[in-house]
Biotite code that builds the C-alpha atoms (Angstrom):
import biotite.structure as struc

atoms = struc.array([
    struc.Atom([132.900, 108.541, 115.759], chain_id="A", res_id=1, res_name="UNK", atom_name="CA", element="C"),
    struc.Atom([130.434, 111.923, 115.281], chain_id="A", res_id=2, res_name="UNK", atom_name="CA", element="C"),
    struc.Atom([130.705, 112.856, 111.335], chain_id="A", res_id=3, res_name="UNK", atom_name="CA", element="C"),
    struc.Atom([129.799, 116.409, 110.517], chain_id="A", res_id=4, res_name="UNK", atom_name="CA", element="C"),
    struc.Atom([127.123, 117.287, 107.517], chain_id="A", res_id=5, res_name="UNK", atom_name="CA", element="C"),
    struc.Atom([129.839, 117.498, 104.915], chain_id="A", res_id=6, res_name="UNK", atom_name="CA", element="C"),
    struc.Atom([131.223, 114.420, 105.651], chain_id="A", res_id=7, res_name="UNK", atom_name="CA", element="C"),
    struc.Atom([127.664, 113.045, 105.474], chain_id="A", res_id=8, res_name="UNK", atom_name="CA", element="C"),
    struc.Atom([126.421, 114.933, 102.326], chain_id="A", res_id=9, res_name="UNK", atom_name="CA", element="C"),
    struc.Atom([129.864, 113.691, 100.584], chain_id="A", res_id=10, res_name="UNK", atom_name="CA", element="C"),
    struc.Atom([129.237, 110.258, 101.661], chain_id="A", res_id=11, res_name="UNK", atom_name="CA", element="C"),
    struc.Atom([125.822, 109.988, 100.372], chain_id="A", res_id=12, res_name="UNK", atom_name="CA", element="C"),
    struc.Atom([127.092, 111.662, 96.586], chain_id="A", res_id=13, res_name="UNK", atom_name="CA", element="C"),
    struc.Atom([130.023, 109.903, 96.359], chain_id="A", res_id=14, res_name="UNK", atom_name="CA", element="C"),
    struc.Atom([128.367, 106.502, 96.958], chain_id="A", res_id=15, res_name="UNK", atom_name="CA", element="C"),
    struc.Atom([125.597, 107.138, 94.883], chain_id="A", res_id=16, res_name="UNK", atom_name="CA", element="C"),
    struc.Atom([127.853, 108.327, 92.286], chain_id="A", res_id=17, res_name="UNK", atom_name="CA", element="C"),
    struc.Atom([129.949, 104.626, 92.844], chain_id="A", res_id=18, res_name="UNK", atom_name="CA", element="C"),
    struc.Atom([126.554, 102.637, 92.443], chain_id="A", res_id=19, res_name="UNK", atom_name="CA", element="C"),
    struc.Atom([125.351, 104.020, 89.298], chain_id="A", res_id=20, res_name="UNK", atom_name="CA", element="C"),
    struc.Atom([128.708, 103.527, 87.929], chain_id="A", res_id=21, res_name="UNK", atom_name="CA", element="C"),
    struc.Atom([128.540, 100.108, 88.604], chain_id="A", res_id=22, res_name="UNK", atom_name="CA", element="C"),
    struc.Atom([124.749, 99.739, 87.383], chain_id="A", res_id=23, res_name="UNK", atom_name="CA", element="C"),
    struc.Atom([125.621, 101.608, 84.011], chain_id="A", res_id=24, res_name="UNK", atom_name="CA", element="C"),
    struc.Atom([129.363, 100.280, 83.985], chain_id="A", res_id=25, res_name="UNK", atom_name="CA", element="C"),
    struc.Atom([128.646, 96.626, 84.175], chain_id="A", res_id=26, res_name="UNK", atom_name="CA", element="C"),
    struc.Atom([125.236, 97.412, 81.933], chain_id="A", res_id=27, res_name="UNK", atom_name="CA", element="C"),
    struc.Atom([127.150, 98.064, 79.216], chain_id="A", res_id=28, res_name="UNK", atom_name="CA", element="C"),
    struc.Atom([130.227, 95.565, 79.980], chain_id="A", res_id=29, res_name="UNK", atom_name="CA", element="C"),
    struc.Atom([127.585, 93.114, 80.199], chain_id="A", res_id=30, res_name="UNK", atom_name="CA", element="C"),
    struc.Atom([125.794, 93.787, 76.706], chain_id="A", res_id=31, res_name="UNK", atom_name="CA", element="C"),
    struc.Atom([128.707, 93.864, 75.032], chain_id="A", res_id=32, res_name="UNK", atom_name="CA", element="C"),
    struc.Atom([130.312, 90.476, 76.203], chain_id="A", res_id=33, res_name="UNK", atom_name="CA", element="C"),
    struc.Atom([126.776, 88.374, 76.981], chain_id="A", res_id=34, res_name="UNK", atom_name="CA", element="C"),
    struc.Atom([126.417, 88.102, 72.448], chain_id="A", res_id=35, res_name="UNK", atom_name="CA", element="C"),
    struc.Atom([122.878, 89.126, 72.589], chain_id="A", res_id=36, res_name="UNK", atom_name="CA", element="C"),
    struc.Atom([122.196, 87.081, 75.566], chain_id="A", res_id=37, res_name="UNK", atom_name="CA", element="C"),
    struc.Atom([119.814, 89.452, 77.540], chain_id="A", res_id=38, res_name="UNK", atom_name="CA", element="C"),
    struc.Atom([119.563, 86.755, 80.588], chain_id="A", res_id=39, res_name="UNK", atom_name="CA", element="C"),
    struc.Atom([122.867, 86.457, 80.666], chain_id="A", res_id=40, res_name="UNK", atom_name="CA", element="C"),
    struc.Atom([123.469, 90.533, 80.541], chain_id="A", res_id=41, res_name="UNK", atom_name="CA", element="C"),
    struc.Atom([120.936, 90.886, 83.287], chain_id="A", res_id=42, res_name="UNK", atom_name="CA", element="C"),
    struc.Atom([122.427, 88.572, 85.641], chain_id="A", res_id=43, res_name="UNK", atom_name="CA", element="C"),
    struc.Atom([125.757, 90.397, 84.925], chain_id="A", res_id=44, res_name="UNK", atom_name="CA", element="C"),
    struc.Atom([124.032, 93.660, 86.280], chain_id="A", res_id=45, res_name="UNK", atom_name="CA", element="C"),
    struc.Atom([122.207, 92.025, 89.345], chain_id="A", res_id=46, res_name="UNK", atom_name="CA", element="C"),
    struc.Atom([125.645, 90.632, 90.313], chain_id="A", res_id=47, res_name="UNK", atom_name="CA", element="C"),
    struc.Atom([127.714, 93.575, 90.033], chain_id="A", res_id=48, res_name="UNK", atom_name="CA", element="C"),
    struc.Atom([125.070, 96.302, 91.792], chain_id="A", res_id=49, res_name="UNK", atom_name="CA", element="C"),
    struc.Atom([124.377, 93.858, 94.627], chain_id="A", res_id=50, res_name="UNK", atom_name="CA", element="C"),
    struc.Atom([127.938, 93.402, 95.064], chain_id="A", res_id=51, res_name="UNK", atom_name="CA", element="C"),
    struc.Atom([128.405, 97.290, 94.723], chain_id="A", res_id=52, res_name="UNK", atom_name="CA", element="C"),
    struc.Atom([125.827, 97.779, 97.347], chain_id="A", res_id=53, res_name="UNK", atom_name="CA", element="C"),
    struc.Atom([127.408, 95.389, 99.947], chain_id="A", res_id=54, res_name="UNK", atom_name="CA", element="C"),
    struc.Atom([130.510, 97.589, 99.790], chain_id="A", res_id=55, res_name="UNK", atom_name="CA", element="C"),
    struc.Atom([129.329, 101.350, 99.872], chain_id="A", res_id=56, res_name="UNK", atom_name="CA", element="C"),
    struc.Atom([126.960, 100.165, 103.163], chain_id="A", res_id=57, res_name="UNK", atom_name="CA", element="C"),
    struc.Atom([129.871, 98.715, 104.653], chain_id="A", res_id=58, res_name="UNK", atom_name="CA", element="C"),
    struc.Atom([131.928, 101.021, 104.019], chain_id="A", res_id=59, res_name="UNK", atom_name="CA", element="C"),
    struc.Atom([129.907, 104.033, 104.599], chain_id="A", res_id=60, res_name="UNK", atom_name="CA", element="C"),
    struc.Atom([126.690, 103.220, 106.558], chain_id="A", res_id=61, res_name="UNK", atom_name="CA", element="C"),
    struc.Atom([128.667, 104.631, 109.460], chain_id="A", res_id=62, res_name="UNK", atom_name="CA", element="C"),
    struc.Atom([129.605, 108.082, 107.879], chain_id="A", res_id=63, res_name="UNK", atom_name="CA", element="C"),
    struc.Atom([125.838, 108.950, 106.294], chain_id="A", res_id=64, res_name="UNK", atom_name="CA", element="C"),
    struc.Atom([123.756, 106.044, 106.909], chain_id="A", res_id=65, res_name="UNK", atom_name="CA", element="C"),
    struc.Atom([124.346, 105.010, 103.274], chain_id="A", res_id=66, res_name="UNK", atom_name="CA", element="C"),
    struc.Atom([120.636, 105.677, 102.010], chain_id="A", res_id=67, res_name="UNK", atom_name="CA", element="C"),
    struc.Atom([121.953, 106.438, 98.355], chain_id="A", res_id=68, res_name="UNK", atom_name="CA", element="C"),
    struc.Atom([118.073, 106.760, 97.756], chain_id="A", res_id=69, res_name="UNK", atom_name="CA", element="C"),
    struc.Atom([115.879, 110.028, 97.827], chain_id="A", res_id=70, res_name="UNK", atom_name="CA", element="C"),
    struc.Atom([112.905, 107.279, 99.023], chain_id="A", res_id=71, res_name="UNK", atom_name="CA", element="C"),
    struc.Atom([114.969, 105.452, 101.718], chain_id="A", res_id=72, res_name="UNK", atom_name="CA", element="C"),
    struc.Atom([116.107, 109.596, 103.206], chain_id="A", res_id=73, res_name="UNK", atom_name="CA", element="C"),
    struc.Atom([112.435, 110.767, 102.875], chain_id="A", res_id=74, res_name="UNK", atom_name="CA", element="C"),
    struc.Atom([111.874, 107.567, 104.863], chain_id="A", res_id=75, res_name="UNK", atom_name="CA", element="C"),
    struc.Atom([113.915, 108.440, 107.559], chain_id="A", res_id=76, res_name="UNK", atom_name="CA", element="C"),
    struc.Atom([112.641, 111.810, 107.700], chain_id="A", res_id=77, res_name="UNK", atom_name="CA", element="C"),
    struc.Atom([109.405, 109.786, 108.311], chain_id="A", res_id=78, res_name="UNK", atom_name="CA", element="C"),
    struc.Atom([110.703, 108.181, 110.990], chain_id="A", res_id=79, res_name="UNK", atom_name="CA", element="C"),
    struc.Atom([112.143, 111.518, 112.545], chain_id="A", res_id=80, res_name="UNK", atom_name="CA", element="C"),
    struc.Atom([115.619, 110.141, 112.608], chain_id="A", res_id=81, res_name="UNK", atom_name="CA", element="C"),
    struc.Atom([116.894, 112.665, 109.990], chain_id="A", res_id=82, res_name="UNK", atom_name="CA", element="C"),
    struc.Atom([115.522, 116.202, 109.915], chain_id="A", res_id=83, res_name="UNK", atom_name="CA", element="C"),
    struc.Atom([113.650, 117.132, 106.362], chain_id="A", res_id=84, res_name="UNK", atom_name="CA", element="C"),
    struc.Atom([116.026, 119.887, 105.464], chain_id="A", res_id=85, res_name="UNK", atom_name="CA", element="C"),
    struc.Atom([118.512, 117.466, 105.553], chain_id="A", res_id=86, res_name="UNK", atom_name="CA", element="C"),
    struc.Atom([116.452, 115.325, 103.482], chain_id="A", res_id=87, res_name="UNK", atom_name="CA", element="C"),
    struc.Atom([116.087, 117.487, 101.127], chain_id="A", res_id=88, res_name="UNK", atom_name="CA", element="C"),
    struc.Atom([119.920, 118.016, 101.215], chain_id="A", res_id=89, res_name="UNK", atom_name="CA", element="C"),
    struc.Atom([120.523, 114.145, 100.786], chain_id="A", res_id=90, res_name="UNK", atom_name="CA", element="C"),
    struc.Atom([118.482, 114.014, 97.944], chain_id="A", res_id=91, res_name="UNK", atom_name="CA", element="C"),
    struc.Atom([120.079, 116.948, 95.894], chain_id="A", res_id=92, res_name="UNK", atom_name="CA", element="C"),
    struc.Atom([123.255, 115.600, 96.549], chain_id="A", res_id=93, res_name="UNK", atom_name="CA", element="C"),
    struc.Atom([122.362, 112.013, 95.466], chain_id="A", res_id=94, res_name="UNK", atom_name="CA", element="C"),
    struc.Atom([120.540, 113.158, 92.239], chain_id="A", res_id=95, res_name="UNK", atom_name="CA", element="C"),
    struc.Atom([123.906, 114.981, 91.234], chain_id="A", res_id=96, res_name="UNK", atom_name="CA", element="C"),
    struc.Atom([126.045, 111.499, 92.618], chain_id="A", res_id=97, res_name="UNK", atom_name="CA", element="C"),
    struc.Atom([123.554, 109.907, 90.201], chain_id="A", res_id=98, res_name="UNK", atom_name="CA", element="C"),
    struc.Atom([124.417, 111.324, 87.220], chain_id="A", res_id=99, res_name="UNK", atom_name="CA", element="C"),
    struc.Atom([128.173, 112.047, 88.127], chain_id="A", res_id=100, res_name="UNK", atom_name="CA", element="C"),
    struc.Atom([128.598, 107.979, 88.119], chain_id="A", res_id=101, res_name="UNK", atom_name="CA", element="C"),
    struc.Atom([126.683, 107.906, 84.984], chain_id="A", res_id=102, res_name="UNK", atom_name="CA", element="C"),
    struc.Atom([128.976, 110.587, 83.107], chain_id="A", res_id=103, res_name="UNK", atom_name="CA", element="C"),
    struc.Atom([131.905, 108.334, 85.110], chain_id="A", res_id=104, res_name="UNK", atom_name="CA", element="C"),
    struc.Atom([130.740, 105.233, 83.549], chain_id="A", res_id=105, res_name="UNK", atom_name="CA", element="C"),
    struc.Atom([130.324, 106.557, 80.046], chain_id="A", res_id=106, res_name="UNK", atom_name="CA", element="C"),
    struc.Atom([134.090, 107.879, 80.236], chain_id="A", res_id=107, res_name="UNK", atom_name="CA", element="C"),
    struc.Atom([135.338, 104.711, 81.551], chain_id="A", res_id=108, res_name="UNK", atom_name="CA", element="C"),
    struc.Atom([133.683, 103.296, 77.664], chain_id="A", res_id=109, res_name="UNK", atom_name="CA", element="C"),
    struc.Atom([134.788, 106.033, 75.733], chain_id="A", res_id=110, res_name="UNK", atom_name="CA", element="C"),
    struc.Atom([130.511, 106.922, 75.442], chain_id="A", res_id=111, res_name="UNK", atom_name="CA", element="C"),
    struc.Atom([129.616, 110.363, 75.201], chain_id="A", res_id=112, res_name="UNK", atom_name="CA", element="C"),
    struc.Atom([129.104, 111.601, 78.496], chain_id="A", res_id=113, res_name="UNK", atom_name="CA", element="C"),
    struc.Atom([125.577, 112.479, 78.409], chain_id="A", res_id=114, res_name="UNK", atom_name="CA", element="C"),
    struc.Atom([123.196, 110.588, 76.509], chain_id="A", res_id=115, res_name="UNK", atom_name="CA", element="C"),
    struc.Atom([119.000, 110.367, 76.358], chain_id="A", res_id=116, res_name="UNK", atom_name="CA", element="C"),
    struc.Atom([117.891, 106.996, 76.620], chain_id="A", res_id=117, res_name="UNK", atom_name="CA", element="C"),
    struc.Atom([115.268, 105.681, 74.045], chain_id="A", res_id=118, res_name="UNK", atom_name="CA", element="C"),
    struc.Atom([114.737, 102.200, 76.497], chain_id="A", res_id=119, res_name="UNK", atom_name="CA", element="C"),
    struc.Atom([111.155, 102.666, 76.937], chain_id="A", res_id=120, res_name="UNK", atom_name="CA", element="C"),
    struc.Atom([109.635, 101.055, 80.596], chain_id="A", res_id=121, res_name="UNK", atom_name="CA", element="C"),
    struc.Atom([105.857, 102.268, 80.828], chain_id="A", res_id=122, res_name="UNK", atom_name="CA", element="C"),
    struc.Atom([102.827, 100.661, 81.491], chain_id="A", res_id=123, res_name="UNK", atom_name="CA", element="C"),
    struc.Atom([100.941, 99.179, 84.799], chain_id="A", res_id=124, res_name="UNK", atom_name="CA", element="C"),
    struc.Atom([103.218, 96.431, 85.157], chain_id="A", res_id=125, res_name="UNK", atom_name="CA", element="C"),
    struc.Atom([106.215, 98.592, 84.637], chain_id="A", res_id=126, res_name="UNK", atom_name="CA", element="C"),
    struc.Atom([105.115, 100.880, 87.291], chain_id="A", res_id=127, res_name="UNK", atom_name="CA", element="C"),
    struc.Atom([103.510, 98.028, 90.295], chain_id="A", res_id=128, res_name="UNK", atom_name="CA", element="C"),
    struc.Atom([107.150, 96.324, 89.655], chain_id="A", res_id=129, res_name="UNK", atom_name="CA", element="C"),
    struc.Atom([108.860, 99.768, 91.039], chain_id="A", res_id=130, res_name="UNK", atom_name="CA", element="C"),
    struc.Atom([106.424, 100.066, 94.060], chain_id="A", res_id=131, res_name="UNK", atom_name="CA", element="C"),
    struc.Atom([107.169, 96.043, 94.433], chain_id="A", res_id=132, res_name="UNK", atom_name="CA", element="C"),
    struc.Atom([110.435, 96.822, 94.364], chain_id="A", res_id=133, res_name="UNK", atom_name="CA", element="C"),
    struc.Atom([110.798, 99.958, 96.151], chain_id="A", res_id=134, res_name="UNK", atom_name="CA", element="C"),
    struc.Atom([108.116, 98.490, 99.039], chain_id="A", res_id=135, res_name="UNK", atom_name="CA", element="C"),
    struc.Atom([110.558, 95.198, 99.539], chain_id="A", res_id=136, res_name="UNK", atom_name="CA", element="C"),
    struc.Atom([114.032, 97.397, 99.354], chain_id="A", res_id=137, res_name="UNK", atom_name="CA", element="C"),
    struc.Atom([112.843, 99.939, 102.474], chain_id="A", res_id=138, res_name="UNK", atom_name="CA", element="C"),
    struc.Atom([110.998, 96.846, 104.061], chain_id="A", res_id=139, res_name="UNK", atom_name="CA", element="C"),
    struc.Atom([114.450, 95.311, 104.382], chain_id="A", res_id=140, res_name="UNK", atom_name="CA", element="C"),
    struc.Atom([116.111, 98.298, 105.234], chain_id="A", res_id=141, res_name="UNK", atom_name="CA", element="C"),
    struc.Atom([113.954, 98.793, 108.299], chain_id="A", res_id=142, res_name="UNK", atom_name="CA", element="C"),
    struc.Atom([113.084, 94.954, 109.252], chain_id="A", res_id=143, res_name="UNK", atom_name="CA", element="C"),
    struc.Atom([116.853, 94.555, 109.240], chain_id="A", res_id=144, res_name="UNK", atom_name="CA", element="C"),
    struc.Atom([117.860, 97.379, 111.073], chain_id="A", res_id=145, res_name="UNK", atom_name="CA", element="C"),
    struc.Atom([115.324, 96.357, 113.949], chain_id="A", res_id=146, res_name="UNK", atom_name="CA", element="C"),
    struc.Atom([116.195, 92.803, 114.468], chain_id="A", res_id=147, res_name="UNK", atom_name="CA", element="C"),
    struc.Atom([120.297, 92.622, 113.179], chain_id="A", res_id=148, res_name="UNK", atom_name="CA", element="C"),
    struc.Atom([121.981, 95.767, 111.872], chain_id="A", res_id=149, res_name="UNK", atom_name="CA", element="C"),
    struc.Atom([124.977, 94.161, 111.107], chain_id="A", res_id=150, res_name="UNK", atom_name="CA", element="C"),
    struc.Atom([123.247, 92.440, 108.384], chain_id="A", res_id=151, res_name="UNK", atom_name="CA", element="C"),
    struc.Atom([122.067, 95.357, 106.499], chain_id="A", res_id=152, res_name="UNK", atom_name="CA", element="C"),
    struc.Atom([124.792, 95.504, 104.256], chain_id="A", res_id=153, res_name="UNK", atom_name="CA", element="C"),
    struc.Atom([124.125, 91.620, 102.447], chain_id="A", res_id=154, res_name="UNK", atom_name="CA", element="C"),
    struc.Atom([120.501, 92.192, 103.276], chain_id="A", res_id=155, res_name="UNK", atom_name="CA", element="C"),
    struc.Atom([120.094, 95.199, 101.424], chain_id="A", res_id=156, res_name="UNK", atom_name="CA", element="C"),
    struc.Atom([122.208, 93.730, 98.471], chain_id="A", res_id=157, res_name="UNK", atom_name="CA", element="C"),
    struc.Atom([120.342, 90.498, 98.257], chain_id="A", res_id=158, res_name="UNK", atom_name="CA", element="C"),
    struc.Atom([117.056, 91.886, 97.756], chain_id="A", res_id=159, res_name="UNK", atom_name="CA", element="C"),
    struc.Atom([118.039, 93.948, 94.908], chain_id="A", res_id=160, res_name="UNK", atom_name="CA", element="C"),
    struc.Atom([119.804, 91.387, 93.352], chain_id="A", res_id=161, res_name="UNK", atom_name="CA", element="C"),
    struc.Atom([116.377, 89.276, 93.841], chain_id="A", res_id=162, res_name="UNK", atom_name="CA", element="C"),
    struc.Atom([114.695, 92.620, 92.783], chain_id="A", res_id=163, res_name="UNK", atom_name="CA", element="C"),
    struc.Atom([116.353, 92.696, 89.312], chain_id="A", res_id=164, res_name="UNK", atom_name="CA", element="C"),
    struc.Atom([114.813, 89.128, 88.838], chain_id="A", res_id=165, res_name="UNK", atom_name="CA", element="C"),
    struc.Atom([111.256, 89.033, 89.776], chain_id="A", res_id=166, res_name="UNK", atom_name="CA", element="C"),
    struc.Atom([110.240, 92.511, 88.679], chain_id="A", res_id=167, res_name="UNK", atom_name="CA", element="C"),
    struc.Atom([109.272, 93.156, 85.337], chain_id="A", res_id=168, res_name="UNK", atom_name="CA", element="C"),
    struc.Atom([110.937, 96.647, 85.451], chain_id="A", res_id=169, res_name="UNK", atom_name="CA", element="C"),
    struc.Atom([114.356, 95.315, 86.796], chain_id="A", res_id=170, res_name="UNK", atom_name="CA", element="C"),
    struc.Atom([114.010, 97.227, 90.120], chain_id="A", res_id=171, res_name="UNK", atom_name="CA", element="C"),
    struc.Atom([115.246, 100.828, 89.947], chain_id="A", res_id=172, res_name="UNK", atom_name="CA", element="C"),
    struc.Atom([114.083, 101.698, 93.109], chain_id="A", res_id=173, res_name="UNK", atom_name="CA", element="C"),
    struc.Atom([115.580, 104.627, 93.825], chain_id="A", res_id=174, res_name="UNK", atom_name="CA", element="C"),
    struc.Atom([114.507, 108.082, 92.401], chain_id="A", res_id=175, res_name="UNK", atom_name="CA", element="C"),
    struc.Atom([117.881, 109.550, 91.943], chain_id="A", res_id=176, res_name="UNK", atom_name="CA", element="C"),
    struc.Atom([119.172, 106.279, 90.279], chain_id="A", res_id=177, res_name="UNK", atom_name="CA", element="C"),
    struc.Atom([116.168, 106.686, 87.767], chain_id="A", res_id=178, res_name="UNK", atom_name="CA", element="C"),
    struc.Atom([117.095, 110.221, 87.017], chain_id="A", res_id=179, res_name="UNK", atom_name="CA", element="C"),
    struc.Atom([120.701, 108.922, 86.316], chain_id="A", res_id=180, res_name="UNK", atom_name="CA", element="C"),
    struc.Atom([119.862, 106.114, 84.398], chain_id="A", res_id=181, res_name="UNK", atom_name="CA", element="C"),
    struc.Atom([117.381, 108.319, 81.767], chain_id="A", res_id=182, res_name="UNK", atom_name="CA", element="C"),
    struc.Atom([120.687, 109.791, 80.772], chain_id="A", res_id=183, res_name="UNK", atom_name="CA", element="C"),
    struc.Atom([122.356, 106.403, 79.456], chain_id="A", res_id=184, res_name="UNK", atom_name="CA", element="C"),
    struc.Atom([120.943, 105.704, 75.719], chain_id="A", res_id=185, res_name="UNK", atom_name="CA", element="C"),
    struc.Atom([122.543, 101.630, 77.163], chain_id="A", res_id=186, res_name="UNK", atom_name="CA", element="C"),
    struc.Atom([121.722, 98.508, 78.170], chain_id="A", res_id=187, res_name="UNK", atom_name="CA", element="C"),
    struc.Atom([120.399, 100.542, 82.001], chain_id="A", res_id=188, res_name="UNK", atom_name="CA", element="C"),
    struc.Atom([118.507, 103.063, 80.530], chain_id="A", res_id=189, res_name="UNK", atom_name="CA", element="C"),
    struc.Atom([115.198, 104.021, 80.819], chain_id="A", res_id=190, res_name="UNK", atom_name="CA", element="C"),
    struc.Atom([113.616, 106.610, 78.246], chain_id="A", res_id=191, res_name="UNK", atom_name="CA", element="C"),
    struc.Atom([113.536, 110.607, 80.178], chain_id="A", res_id=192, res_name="UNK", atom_name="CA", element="C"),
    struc.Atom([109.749, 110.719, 79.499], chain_id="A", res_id=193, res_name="UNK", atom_name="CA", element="C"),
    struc.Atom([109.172, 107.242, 81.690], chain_id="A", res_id=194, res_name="UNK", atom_name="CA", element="C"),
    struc.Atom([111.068, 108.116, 84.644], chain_id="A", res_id=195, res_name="UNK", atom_name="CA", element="C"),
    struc.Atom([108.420, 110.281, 86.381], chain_id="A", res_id=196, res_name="UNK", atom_name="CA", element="C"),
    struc.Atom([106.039, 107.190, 86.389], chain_id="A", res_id=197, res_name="UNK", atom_name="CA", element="C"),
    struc.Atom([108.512, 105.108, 87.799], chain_id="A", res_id=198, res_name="UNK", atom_name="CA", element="C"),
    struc.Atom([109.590, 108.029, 90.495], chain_id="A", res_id=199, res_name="UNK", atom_name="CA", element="C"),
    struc.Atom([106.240, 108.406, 91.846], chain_id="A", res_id=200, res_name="UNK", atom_name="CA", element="C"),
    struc.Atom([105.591, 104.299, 92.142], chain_id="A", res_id=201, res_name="UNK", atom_name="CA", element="C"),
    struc.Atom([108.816, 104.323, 93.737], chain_id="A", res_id=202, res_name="UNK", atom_name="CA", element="C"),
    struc.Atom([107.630, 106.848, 96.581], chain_id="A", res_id=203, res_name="UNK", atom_name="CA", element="C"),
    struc.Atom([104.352, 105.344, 97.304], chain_id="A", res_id=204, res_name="UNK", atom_name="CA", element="C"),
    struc.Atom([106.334, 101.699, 97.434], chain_id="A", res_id=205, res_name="UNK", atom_name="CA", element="C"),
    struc.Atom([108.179, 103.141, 99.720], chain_id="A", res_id=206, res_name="UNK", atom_name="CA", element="C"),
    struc.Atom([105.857, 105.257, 101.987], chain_id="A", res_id=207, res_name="UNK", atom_name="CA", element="C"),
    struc.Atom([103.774, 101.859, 102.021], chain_id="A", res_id=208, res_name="UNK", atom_name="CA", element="C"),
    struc.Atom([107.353, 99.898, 103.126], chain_id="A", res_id=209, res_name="UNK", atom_name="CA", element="C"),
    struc.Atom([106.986, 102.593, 106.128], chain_id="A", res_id=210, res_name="UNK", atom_name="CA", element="C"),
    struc.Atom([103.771, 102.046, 107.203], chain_id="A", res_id=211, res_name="UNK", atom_name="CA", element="C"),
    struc.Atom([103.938, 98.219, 107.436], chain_id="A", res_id=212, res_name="UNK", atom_name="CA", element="C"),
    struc.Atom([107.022, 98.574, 109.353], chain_id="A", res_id=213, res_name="UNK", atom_name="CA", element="C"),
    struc.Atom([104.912, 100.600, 111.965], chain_id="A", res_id=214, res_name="UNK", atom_name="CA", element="C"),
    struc.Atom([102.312, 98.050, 111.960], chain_id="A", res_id=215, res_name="UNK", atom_name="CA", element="C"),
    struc.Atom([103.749, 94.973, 111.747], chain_id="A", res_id=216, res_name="UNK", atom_name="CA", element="C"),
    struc.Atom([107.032, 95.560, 114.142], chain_id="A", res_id=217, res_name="UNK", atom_name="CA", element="C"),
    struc.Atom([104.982, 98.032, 116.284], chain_id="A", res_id=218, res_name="UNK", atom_name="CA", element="C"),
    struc.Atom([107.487, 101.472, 116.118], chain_id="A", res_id=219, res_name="UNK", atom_name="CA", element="C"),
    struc.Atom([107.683, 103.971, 118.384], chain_id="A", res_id=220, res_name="UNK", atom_name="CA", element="C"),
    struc.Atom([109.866, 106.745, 117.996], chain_id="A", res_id=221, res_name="UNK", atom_name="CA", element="C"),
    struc.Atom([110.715, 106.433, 121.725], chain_id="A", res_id=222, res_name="UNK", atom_name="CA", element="C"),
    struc.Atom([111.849, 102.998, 121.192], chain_id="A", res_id=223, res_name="UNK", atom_name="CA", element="C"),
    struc.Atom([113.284, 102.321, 117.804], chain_id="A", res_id=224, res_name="UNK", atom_name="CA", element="C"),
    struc.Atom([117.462, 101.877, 117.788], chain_id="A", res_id=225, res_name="UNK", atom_name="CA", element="C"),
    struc.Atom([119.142, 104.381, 115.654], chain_id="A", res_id=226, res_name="UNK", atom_name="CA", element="C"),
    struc.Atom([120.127, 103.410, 112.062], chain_id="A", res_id=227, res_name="UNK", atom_name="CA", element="C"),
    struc.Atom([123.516, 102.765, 110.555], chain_id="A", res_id=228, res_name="UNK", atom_name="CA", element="C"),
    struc.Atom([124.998, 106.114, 111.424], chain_id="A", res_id=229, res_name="UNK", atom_name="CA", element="C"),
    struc.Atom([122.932, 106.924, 114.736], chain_id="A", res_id=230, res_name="UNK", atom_name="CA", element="C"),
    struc.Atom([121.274, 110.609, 114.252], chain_id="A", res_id=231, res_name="UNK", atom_name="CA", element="C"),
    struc.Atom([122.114, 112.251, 111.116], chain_id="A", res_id=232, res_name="UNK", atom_name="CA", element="C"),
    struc.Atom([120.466, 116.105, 111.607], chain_id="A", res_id=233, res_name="UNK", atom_name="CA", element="C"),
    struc.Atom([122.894, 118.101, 109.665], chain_id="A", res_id=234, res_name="UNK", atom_name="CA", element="C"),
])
């Protein structure tokens, strides 16, 4: 079935808007049930936003591709599968998803709706943890497109989950979910005045992801299968 740009641009918000719910939503479900158990918060949020993620790509990898991510899009512009002004398109409308599902989540908690977070996430190790993170997450996305697409949905969701674990900055990856999460003073959050570090790790984690792919699975443009949603010009 051929989806037309609004279709796709509505896909990519809404989702986006569904996964930061979820992030922020079971963030602060999680610190308020876990007693001051941070471990036990954290795996509360790794389980929720992988499970999250396993939905929206089923669900609506076929309609947009289900990038959610201002990286993965730029990556696919990359890969000339998507056309940069629709790139640029994806990424507006997945910044504005973004902080719709954190204004959603607050609601659902009776939290004012917009909030500055004072969760400060600097430093080296902060900021090699996103381009870790962001490197394995497009890695993935392309690896497992090439050899089984049907397994991008778990795929992609298991190596966030494992994301949240072995990084020291809990793996944001994902520019417009950083923007969204600066707004939530909760357990998610990550202070406004950190989150431009953490963007620009996250796009050279992911630009790296890109050009590994080309090397190590040898990509041609002329030969390379189409991703979720086929060819998404809008």
């Amino acid at each position: 079935m051929s989806y037309n740009p609004a279709q796709r641009l509505a896909a990519e918000a809404l989702g986006t808007a569904l996964l930061v719910a979820t992030v922020v939503g079971s963030g602060i479900m999680a610190e308020t049930l876990a007693g001051g158990n941070v471990g036990l918060a954290l795996l509360a949020n790794a389980i929720a936003t992988g499970a999250i993620l396993f939905v929206l790509i089923t669900a609506l990898g076929p309609v947009s591709g289900a990038h959610f991510n201002p990286v993965v899009s730029g990556v696919f512009a990359l890969r000339g599968e998507i056309g940069w002004s629709a790139a640029a398109l994806y990424a507006l409308v997945q910044v504005a998803g973004g902080v719709g599902g954190t204004m959603l989540a607050h609601a659902m908690f009776e939290q004012p709706l917009i909030q500055f977070s004072a969760h400060v996430r600097t430093g080296f190790a902060q900021w090699l943890s996103e381009g870790v993170a962001t490197f394995a997450l497009v890695f993935t996305i392309l690896g497992t497109l090439r050899a089984r697409p049907s397994a991008a949905p778990v795929a992609v969701a298991l190596v966030i989950v494992a994301a949240y674990w072995f990084t020291a900055s809990t793996s944001f990856a994902n520019p417009a979910v950083t923007i969204a999460r600066a707004l939530s003073d909760t357990f998610s959050g990550i202070a406004p005045e950190d989150a431009a570090q953490f963007i620009a790790a996250q796009a050279m984690g992911g630009l790296t992801a890109w050009a590994a792919a080309r090397f190590l699975f040898g990509w041609r443009a002329s030969d390379e299968p189409p991703s979720l949603s086929g060819t998404l010009d809008a």
